[in-house]
N, C-alpha and C positions, 0 to 999 in steps of 0.2 A: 498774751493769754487770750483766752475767748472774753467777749464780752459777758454777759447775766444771761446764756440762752445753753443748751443742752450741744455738748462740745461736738456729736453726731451731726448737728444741723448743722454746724459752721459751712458758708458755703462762697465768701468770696473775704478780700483783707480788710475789708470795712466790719468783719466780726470780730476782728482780734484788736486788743489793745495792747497797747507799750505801756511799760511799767517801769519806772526806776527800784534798782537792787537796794537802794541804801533806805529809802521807805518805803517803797510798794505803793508811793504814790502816781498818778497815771501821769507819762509826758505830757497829754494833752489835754490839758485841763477841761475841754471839753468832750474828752472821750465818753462814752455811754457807761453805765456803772456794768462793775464787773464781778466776779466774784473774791468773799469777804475774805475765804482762806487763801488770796494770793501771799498772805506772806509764810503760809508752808515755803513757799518759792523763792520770796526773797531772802527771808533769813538763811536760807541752805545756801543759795548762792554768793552772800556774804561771807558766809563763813568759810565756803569750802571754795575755791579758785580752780580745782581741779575740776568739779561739778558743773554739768553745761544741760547736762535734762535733769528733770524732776517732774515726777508723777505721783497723783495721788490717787487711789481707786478704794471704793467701797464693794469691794466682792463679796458677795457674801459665804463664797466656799470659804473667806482667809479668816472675817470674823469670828468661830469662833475660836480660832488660835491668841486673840486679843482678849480674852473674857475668862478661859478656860482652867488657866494654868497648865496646858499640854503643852510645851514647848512645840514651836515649828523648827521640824529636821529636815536639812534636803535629802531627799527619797531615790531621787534620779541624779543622772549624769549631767544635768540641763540645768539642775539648781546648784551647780555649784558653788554661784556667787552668794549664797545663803552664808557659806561658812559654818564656822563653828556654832555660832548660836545665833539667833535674832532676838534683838530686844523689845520690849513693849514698853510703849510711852502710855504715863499714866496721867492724863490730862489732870486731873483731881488735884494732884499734888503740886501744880503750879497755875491753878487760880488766882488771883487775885481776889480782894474782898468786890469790888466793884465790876470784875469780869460775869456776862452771860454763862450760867452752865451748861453748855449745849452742848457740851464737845470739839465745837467748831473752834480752828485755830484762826479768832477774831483780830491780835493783834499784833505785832511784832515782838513783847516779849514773849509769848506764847511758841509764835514761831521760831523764836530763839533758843528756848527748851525744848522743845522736837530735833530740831538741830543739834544741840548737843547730844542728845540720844543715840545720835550713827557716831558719837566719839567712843573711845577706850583710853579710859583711864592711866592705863602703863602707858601709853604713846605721849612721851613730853616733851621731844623735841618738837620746832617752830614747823620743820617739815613735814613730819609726822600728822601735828596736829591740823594741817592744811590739808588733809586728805582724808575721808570719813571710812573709817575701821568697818563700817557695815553698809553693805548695798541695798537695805530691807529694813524699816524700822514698824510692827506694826502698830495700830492707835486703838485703844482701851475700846469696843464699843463702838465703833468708827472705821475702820478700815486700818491700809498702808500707804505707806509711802518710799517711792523708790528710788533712787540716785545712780549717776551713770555721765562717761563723759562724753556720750552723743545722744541723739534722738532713739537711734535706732539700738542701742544697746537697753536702754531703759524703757522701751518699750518692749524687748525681750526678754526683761527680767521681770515687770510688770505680767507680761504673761504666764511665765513660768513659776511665779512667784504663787499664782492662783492654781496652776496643773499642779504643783508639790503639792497646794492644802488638800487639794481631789484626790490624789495620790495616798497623801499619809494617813486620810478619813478614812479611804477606804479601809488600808491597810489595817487600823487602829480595830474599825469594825468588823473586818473578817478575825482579827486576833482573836477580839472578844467573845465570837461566835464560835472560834474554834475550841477556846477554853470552856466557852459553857457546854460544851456539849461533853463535857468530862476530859476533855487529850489537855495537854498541856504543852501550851506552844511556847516555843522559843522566842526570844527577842527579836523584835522588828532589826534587820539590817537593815539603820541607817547607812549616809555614805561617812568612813573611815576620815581623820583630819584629815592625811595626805592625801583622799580620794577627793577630797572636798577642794584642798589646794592644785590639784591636776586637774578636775573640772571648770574649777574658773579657770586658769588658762586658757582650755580649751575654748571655752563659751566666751571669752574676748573678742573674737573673730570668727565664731560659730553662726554668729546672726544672721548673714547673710544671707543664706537661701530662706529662711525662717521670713525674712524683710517681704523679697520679691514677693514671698505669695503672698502675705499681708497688705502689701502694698496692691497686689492685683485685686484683691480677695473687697478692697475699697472701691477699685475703679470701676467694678462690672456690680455693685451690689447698690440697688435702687434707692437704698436709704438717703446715699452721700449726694449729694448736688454740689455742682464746680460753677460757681457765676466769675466769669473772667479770670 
């Protein structure tokens, strides 16, 4: 993971630190300090074997879907990996008496219960339970987090996960504006279960052209610096 510095400036491998999965402690014990929430990370990777990225972003399009009580629906063919619902983690309710309230996932049990958040309850075999029912969990207050078994899938769901919330605002707010103006509008088409289960499919090996331009979209934009 990046060292303590703003993940855009990362600019050569002496920003990144190694971390062990089982505490989130750093291999090298003189590694530079890093950030507090790595163990959104680890504890995900513990728990899920399937799970190989993990992302956490603070969008502000997706907060207020964490606050609001409006459920987030996938809207498009892109979010299909939303599924049937997304859940919200409610930090509050697994404090500790001696835990900071910040919201910040400060320390391994913490991170433990976020992680169980992408579970589903009906899933009890050993199997089952090694793989996380939700690819989206969002955070009260805080943002999301996202899970995925490559780089490049989870940082397309990470995207698309914020173009739904743009998506559904809109939609919510033209509703709104249509109803006030006296007409009465029909229900937001969401996407249908099986539309939902056909689109992730699809979007498992959709990323790809999605990648390239991101990835070019990095190489020519003046922000990123490459030192060796």
């Amino acid at each position: 993971m990046p060292r303590n510095m703003a993940p855009a400036t990362i600019s050569s491998p002496q920003d990144l630190v190694e971390y062990h999965v089982s505490d989130a402690s750093a291999v090298d014990t003189s590694a530079p300090a890093g950030y507090i929430e790595r163990y959104i990370h680890s504890e995900m990777y513990k728990k899920y074997s399937t799970v190989n990225s993990v992302i956490h972003s603070h969008a502000s399009d997706v907060v207020p879907y964490s606050i609001s009580a409006v459920p987030m629906k996938p809207c498009l063919h892109m979010a299909g990996f939303l599924g049937t619902s997304t859940p919200v983690y409610d930090i509050a309710k697994h404090y500790q008496p001696d835990d900071i309230r910040d919201l910040l996932i400060r320390n391994a049990p913490l991170g433990e219960s976020l992680a169980s958040c992408f579970c589903d309850s009906q899933r009890t075999s050993p199997a089952e339970q090694n793989e996380p029912a939700h690819s989206v969990v969002l955070m009260r207050g805080h943002g999301y987090t996202v899970v995925a078994s490559s780089i490049e899938q989870c940082v397309f769901r990470a995207i698309y996960t914020k173009e739904n919330a743009i998506i559904q605002t809109a939609s919510l707010g033209l509703r709104a504006a249509y109803q006030g103006n006296g007409d009465t509008a029909p229900a937001i088409q969401y996407l249908q279960d099986d539309e939902t289960a056909g689109a992730l499919a699809m979007t498992q090996s959709a990323w790809g052209r999605a990648w390239g331009l991101w990835v070019r979209e990095v190489e020519v934009a003046t922000l990123y610096v490459r030192d060796g």
